[in-house]
C-alpha positions in Angstrom: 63.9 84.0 -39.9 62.9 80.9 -41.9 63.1 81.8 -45.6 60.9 79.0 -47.1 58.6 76.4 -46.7 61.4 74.0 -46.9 62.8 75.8 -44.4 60.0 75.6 -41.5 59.3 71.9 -42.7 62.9 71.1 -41.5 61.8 73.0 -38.4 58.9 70.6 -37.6 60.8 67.5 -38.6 63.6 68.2 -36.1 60.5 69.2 -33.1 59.6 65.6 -34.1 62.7 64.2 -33.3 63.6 66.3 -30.7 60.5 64.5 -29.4 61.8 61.2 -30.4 65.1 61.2 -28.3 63.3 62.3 -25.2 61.5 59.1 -25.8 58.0 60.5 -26.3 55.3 57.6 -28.6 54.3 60.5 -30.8 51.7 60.4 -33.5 52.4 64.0 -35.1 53.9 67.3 -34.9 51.9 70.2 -36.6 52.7 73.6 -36.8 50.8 75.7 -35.4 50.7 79.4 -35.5 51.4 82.3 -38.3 52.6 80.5 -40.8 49.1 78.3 -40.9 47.3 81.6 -41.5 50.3 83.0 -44.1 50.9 85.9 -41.6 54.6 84.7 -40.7 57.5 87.8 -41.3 60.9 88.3 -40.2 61.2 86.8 -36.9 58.2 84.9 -36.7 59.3 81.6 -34.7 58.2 78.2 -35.6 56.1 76.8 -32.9 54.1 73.3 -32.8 51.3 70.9 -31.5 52.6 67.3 -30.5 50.2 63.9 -30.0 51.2 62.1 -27.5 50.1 58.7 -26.7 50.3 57.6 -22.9 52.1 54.1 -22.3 49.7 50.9 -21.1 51.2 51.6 -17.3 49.9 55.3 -17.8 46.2 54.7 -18.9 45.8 51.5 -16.3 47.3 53.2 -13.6 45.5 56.9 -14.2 48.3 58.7 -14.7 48.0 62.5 -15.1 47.5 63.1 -19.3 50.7 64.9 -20.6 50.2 68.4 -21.7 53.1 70.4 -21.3 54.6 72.9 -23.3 58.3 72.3 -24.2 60.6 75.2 -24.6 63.5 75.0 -26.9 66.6 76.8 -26.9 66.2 78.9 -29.4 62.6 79.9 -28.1 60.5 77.9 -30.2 57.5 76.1 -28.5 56.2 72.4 -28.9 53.0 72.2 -27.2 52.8 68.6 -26.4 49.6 66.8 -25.3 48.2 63.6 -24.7 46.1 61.8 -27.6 42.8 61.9 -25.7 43.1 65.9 -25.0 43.8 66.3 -28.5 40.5 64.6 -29.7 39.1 66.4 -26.3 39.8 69.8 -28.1 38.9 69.0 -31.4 35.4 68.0 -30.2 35.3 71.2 -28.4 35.9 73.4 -31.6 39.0 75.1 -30.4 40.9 77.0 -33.1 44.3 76.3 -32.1 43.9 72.3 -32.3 41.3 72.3 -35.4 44.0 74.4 -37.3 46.3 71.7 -37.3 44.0 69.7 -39.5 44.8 72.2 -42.4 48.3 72.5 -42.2 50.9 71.6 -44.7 53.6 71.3 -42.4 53.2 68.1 -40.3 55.4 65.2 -39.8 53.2 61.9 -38.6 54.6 58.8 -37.4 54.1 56.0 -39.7 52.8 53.8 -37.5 49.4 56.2 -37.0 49.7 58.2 -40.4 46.8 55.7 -41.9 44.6 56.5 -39.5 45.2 60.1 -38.5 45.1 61.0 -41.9 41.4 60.5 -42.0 41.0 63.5 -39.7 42.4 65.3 -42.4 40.4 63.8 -45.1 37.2 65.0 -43.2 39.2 67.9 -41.5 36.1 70.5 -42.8 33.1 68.1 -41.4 35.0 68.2 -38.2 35.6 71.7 -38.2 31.8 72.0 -38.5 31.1 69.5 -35.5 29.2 71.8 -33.3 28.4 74.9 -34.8 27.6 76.7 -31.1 31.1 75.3 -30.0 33.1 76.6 -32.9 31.3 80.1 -32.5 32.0 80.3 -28.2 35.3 79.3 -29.2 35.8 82.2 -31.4 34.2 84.9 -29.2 36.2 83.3 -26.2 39.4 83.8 -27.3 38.5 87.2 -28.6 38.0 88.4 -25.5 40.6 86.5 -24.2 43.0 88.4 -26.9 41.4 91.8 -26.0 41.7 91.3 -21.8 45.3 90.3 -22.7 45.8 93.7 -25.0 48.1 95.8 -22.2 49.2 92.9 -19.8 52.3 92.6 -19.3 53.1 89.3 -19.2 57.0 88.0 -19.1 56.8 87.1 -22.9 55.4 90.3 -23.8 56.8 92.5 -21.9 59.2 94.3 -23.9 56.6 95.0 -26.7 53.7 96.8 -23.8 56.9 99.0 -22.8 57.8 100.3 -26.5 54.6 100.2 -27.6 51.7 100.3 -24.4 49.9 97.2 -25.4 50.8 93.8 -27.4 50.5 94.5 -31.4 49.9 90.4 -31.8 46.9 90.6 -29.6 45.5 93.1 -31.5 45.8 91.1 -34.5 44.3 88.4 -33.2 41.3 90.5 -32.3 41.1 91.5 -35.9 41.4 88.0 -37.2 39.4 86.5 -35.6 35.8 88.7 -35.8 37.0 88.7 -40.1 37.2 84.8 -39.2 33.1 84.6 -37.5 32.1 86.6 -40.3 33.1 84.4 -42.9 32.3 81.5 -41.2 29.1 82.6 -40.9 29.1 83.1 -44.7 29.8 79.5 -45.3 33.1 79.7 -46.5 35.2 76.7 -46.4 37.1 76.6 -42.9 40.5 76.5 -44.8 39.4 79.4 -46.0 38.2 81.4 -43.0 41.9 80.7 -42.0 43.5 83.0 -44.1 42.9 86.2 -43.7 41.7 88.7 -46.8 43.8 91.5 -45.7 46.9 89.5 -44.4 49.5 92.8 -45.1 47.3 94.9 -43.0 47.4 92.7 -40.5 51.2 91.8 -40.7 51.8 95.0 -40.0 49.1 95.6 -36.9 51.4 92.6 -35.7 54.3 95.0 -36.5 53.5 97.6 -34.2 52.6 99.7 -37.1 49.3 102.0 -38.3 47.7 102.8 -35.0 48.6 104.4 -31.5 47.9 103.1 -28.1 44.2 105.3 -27.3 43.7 104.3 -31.2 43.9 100.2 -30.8 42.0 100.5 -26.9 38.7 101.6 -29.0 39.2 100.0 -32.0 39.9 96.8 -30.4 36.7 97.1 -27.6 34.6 98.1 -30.5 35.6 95.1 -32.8 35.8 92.5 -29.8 31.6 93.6 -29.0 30.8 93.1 -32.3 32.4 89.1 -32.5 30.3 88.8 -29.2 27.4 90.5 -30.6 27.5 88.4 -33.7 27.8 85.3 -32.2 24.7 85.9 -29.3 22.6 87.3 -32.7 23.4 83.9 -34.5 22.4 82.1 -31.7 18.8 83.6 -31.0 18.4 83.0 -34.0 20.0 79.3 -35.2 19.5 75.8 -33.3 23.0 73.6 -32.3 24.0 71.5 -34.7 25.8 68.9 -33.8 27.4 66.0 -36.2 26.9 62.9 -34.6 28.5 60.5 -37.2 31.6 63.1 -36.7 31.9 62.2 -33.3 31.9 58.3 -33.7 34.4 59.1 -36.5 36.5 60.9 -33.8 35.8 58.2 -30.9 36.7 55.4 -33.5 40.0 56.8 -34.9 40.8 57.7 -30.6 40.1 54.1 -30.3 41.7 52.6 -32.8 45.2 54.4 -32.3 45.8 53.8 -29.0 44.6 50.1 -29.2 47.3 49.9 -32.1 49.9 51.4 -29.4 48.8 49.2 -27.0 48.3 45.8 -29.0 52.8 46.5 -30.2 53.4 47.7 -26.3 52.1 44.6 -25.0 53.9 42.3 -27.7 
């Protein structure tokens, strides 16, 4: 268990480096995960997004885009992917990558740290990209969250045995249809990130308050509602996309790889 902020921004420096030795060109490592919503307790591991930009020979030659996920000893994850996935995922609203944008705890390489850190200067117009996208993201991985409820998959198999489903999934559930509806509500994205009743929800992560046959309704009646929210808003609201945000995205892109290139080519 990390004990302080210090403590998980050492964390994230050393995925950094990690990356470093193995000879990765990395823009940034973010954390991503509990600690970005303030629902981190004991145990909670420190786990991380990577840019990675691909080398000259690697974009001429059509190389496959890294995206890999990197385990480290101690079970921590660094989710490493290419530059142009990255910017990929951010146009498509997802919540894991647009997070990032809001974090404290980052380490950028100051080579691209000008120029990545306008993303985070505009980090709530991009957020609000494409309204549709952000909002099929968010029902998406609801249901996502909900299928995965009592799957046993290798990681989380030892918590469907002692309790019948996964506790975090069930969070996640939770967070996420609190998160619509105050997105909906216009509340600053940063905001919408942190939950309102994070020690309820620390403790749904814990395996505490409810029983199996409790979460399997509470969870299907919660998870129709994000859906139902989302299909409502839509009848009822045009897209909206921000066009300027997407130059701004395709000109940054641009820009940071031509920088890698232009020293590569030296």
């Amino acid at each position: 268990m990390y004990k302080n902020k210090q403590d998980v921004k050492d964390r994230v420096q050393e995925h950094y480096d990690i990356l470093i030795e193995k000879g990765y060109e990395v823009v940034g490592v973010f954390l991503n995960g509990s600690q970005n919503y303030e629902l981190e307790y004991k145990g909670s591991d420190v786990d991380t997004k990577a840019i990675i930009l691909p080398s000259f020979d690697d974009f001429l030659f059509g190389r496959k885009k890294v995206s890999t996920t990197l385990i480290l000893d101690n079970n921590e994850h660094i989710d490493l992917k290419d530059i142009r996935m990255m910017f990929e995922n951010l146009k498509k609203q997802n919540i894991n990558f647009i997070e990032i944008l809001f974090t404290e705890y980052k380490v950028i390489n100051p080579k691209y740290e000008k120029l990545f850190n306008i993303l985070f200067e505009r980090n709530e117009e991009i957020a609000h990209y494409n309204n549709y996208k952000a909002l099929n993201c968010i029902m998406g991985m609801s249901k996502e969250k909900y299928k995965a409820l009592e799957h046993p998959y290798p990681a989380t198999k030892d918590k469907i045995e002692k309790f019948g489903f996964d506790p975090k999934q069930f969070h996640h559930v939770l967070r996420l249809n609190e998160f619509i509806k105050r997105y909906l509500d216009n509340e600053l994205y940063s905001k919408c990130l942190i939950s309102e009743n994070k020690e309820f929800l620390i403790k749904i992560k814990q395996g505490e308050i409810y029983k199996l046959d409790e979460v399997r309704l509470i969870a299907k009646e919660i998870d129709e509602e994000t859906y139902s929210i989302v299909k409502k808003y839509m009848s009822e609201n045009k897209i909206l996309i921000n066009k300027n945000i997407g130059i701004l995205l395709n000109d940054v892109l641009s820009k940071i790889i031509r920088l890698r290139f232009g020293e590569e080519l030296k």
